[in-house]
N, C-alpha and C positions, 0 to 999 in steps of 0.2 A: 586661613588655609582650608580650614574644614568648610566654614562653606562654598568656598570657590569647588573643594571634590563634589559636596553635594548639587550644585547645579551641574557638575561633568559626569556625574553617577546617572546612566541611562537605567530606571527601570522598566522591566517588558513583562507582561501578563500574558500567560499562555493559557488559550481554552481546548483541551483536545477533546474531540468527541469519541465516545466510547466503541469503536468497534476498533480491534487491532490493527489494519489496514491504512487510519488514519491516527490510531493515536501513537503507533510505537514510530513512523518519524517525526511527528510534532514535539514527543518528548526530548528524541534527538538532537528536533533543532532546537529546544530551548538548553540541553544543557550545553550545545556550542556557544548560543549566545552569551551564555553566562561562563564560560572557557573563554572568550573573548572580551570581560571585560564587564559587562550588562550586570546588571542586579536583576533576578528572573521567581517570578512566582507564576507555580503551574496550579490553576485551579481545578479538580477533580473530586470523585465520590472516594469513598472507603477502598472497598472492595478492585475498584479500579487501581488507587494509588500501589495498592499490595502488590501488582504486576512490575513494577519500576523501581517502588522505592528503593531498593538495597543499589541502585543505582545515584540516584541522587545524593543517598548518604554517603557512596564514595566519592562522590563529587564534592560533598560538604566537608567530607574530612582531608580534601585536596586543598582546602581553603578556595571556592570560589562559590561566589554568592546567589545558592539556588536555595529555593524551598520549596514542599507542596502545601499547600493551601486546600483542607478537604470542607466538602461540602456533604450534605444530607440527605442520599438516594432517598425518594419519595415510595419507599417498596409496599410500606401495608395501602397506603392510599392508592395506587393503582392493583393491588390482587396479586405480589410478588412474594417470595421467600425473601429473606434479606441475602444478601448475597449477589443476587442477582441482577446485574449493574448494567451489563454491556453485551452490545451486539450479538456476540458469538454465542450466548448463552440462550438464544431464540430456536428454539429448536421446532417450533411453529410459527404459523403466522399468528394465532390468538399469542403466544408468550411475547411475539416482536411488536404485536402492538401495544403491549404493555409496556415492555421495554421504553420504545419509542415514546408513550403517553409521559413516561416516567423522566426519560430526558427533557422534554417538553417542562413539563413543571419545576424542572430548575432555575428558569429563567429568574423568576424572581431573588430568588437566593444569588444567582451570578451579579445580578445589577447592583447589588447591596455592598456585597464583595467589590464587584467594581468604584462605587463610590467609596471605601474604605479604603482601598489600596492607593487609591489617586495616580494608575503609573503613567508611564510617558508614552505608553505604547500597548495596544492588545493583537496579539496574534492569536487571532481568532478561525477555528474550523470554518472548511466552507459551510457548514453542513447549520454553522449558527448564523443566520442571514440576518437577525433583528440585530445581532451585535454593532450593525454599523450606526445604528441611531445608539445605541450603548457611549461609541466613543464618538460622536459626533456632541452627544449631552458634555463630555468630558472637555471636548475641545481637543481629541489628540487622536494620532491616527488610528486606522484599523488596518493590518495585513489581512489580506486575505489566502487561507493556505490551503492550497490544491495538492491534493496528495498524490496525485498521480499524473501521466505523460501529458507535458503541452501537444502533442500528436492529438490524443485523444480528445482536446480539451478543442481543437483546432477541427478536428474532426466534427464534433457535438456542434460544435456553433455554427458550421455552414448546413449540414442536414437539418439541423431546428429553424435556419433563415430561410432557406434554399427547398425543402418539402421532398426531395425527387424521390422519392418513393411514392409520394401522393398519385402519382399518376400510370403507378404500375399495375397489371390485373390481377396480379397475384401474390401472398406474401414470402413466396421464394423465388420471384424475378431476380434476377439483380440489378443492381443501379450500381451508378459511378459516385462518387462523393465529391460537390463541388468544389473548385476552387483550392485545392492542393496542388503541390506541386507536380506529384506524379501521379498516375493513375490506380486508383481505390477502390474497388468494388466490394458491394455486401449486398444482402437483401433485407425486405423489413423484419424480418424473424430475426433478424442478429440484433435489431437495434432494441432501445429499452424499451417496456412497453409504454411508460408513460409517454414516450415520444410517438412509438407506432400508433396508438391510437387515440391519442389527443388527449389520455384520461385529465379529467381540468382538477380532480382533488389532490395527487400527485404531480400534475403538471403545474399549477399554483404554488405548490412549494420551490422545484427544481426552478421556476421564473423568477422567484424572488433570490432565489439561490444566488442565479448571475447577474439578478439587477444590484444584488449587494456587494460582486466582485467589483461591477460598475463604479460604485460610489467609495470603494474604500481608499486606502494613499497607495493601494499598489498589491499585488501577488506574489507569496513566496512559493517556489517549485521544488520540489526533492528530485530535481533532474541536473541532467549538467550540459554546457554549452556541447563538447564534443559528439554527443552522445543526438543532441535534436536540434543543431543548430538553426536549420532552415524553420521549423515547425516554433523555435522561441521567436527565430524573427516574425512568423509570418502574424502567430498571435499576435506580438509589440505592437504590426503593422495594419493587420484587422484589428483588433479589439480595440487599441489605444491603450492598452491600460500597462500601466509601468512593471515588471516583474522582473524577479531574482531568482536565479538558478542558484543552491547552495546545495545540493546533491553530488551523490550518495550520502544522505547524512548519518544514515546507520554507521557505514562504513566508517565514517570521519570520526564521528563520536568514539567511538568502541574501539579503534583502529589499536589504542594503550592497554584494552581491555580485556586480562587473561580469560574472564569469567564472558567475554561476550556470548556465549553459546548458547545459554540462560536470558537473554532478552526478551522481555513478553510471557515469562515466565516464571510461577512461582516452585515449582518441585524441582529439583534435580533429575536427571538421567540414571536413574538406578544400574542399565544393562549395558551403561555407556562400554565399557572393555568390550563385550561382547562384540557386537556389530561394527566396534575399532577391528578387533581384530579379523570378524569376517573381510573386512574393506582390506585391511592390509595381506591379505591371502590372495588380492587382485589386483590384475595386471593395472595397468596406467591407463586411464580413460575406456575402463571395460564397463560399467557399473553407471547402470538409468538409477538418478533417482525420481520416485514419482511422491507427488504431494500435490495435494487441492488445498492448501490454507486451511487457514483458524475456522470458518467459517461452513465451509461444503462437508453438507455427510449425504455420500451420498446413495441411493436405492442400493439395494441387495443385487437385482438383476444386475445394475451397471456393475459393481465391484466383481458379479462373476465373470461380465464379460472382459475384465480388466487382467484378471485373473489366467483368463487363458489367454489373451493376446498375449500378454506378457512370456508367456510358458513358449508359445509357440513358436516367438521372436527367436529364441533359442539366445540372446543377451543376457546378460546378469543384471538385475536389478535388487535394488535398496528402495520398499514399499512403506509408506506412512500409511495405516489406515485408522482413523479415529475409533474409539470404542462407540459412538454413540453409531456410529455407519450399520451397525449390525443388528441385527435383529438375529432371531432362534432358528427361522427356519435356514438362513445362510450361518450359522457358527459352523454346523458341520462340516460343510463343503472346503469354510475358510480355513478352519483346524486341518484338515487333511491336507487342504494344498500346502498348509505353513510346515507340516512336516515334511513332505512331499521335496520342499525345497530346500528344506533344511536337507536332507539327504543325498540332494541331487548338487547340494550348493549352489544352486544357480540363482536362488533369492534369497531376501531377508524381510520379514514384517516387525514393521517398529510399530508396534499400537500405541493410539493415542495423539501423545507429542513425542516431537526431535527436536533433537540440537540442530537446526537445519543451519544454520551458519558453520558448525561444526562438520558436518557432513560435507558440504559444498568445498571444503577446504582441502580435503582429503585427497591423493593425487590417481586415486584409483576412481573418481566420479568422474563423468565423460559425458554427460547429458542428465537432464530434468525434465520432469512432465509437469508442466506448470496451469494454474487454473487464470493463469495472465493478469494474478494480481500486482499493483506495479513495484512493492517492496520486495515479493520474489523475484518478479524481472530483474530487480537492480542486483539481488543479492546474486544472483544466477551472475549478471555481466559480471559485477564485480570478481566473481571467481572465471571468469575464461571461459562458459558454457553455452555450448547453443541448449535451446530448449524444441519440447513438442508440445504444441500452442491448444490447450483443452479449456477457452473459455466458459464461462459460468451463467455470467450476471452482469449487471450496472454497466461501465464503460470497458468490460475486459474485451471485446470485441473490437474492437479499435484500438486497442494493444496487441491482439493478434495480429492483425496489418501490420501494424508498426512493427512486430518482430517478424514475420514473415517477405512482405513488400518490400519493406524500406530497410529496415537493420541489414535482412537477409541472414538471419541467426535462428530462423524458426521453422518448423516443419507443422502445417496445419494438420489436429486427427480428424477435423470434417465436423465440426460441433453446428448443428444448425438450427439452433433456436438458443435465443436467450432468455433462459429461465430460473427463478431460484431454487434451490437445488432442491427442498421440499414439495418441487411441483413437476421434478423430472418423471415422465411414465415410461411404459414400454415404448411409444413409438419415439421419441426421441433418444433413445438409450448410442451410446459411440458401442458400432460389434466391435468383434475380439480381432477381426480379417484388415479394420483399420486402422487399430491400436497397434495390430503385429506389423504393419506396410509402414508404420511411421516411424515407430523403434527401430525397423529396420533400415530402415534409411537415416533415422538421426544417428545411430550409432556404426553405422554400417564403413565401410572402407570405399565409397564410392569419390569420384571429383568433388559430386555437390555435398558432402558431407565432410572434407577435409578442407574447400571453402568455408564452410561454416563454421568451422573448429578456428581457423584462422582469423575468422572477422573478431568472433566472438574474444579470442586474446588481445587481439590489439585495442577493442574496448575497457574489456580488462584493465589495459596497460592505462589508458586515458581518465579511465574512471581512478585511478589511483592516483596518479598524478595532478588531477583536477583539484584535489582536496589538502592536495600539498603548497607550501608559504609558495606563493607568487602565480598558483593555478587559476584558473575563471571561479572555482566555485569558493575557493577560498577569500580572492580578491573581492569578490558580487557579497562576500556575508559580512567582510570588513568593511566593503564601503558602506554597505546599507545601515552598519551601525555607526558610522560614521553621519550617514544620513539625518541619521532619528537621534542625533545629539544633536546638532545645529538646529533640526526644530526644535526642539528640547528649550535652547538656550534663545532660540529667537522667540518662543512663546511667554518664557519668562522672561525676556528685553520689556517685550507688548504689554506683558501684567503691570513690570514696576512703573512702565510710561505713563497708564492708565493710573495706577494708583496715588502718584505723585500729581 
């Protein structure tokens, strides 16, 4: 009997890559997989595990069979403090290269691990391309896990096929984007720059990137059928390559979870009463919240101009602004305005971190200003909210459309170059005249603004459903572990055949 379980015991190896972005749904999906059944080992650094663990230990004390697996940040070998593991911790480009050098020399420690765990299965980040020769040595598959919108992902691949920017005279033309279903326009300043301008030391990487989605057994999406249907077919139907919608997985994961508020996080909410109780001093859907992610700190000038749009909106908003965002010569300005609106009540500044799932729950929030990362997106739908679409960087731009164009949930603030947030100057800075035109309109009492409120519910309603027994995203993560058992059991048929 014990070993007939152990051939039906699916084990799955999880590698998230360290920026918050991509690692807090990959942790999600693996403590589903193992909610569902799987035996799951997440392999990660120290310092990273710290962000989660208290997560998996309540998972292990539920009885179901997760572990993390730590490995050995390379931090004196590349010129790091120890500590210092992941992405959001680059607050330059000289610290991100280190970073990045320092991910980079894991490899060897991950293959080792990998041959020591021997599992049936690695779900692997995009971002780790060589892993498909990993489990091709093993004999077992690779997922490939895209952390963000098949839109985007659909989008990338026909401007990377297709060039049509190549032939415009200037890099704020716009061009169409081929081959969608509806019509999509950007210019080359929105796209990334390794794609704008052919950079081949970046563009080498990103190639190998999706030659490795190419070659794996398939892609997992933190999206859901209702939410992209035409954009999951159109990939299945361009790319060929097999892929599972099992999203919102935060949502799903946590759904039991009193302490969700704290995900991706190790401190507590010190002033949490506080700012509850500002929120509950307001009316129902009066109350922007704005946040730029784990990641964006951004210039002085931009947070003043953020500053007065906000003010002059004459809307109540709930502000995140990171502490590293500041510098000496903006503290004063920011001090004064944080009293300012303490007084007026018409704002609140949470420096730092927030409970941003905490927040978004709240029935006085009525919009988000988002940096169109696609875990805010989801957690944004997931709560009923249109947003105002402020992207950044990487593929956010193409999640702008998507919520703009196609959702119709998004109010563009005019973002017109894609840059990382360490390289924004004065001439690209968003003024305060279009910050206040879009608040005011995302929050405002207008038709197109209670369309929006409306879309944005009913995905809501779909995203919650989806993740419920019998829904697409629920159905797509049982079968697919149903999938990776039959190969499981047809790989060891082929072994004892061979053997005997």
């Amino acid at each position: 009997m014990e070993s007939q379980q152990s051939h039906e015991q699916l084990n799955v190896t999880f590698l998230p890559y360290p920026t918050p972005g991509h690692m807090i749904p990959m942790i999600d999906t693996a403590r589903l997989f193992a909610k569902h059944g799987a035996t799951v080992t997440i392999i990660t650094t120290h310092a990273n595990a710290s962000t989660f663990q208290k997560h998996i230990d309540s998972d292990i004390s539920l009885g179901y069979p997760i572990k993390t697996q730590l490995i050995q940040f390379p931090a004196a070998q590349v010129g790091l403090p120890d500590g210092v593991e992941n992405v959001k911790d680059g607050s330059s480009l000289e610290l991100l290269g280190k970073i990045s050098q320092g991910i980079f020399l894991l490899q060897g420690q991950i293959e080792l691990l990998f041959q020591h765990l021997q599992p049936d299965c690695i779900v692997t980040d995009m971002m780790y391309p060589w892993t498909v020769e990993s489990a091709a040595k093993l004999g077992i598959p690779r997922l490939h896990y895209y952390s963000t919108s098949y839109f985007s992902n659909c989008a990338s691949y026909f401007v990377r096929k297709y060039r049509p920017h190549d032939s415009l005279d200037s890099d704020d033309q716009k061009f169409t984007v081929p081959c969608l279903p509806i019509s999509i326009e950007m210019t080359p300043l929105q796209l990334p720059e390794w794609i704008r301008t052919k950079n081949p030391s970046t563009g080498g990487f990103f190639e190998a990137m999706y030659e490795s989605e190419k070659n794996s057994y398939g892609t997992l999406y933190n999206s859901f059928h209702e939410l992209e249907s035409d954009y999951e077919q159109l990939n299945k139907t361009t790319m060929g390559i097999k892929s599972w919608s099992v999203g919102p997985v935060s949502a799903w994961a946590n759904k039991d979870d009193e302490k969700k508020a704290n995900r991706g996080h190790m401190g507590e909410s010190g002033k949490e009463l506080e700012w509850l109780n500002w929120l509950n001093s307001k009316q129902n859907d009066s109350v922007l919240y704005v946040s730029f992610g784990s990641l964006t700190r951004l210039p002085n000038a931009q947070l003043l101009e953020i500053a007065h749009g906000l003010e002059i909106s004459g809307h109540n908003f709930i502000w995140v602004i990171r502490k590293n965002d500041r510098d000496e010569d903006g503290d004063n300005f920011l001090q004064e305005f944080e009293q300012r609106m303490k007084e007026s009540k018409k704002g609140y500044i949470i420096w730092n971190w927030a409970p941003q799932l905490l927040i978004l729950d709240q029935p006085a929030v009525g919009g988000i200003v988002t940096h169109c990362g696609w875990n805010s997106i989801l957690e944004s739908i997931n709560a009923g909210l249109p947003m105002i679409a402020w992207p950044m960087f990487a593929e956010q731009f193409y999640n702008e459309r998507l919520l703009v164009d196609v959702l119709k949930i998004g109010v563009p603030v005019g973002v017109k170059e894609n840059k990382y947030w360490f390289n924004i100057g004065e001439e690209t800075l968003v003024r305060r005249e279009e910050i206040m035109k879009a608040v005011v309109l995302l929050m405002g009492s207008s038709q197109e603004s209670k369309e929006m409120r409306l879309k944005a519910k009913k995905l809501a309603d779909a995203s919650k459903r989806t993740i419920e027994e019998g829904g697409h995203s629920y159905n797509n993560l049982l079968q697919l572990i149903d999938e990776l058992k039959s190969l499981k059991i047809s790989r060891e048929l082929d072994k004892s055949r061979l053997d005997n």
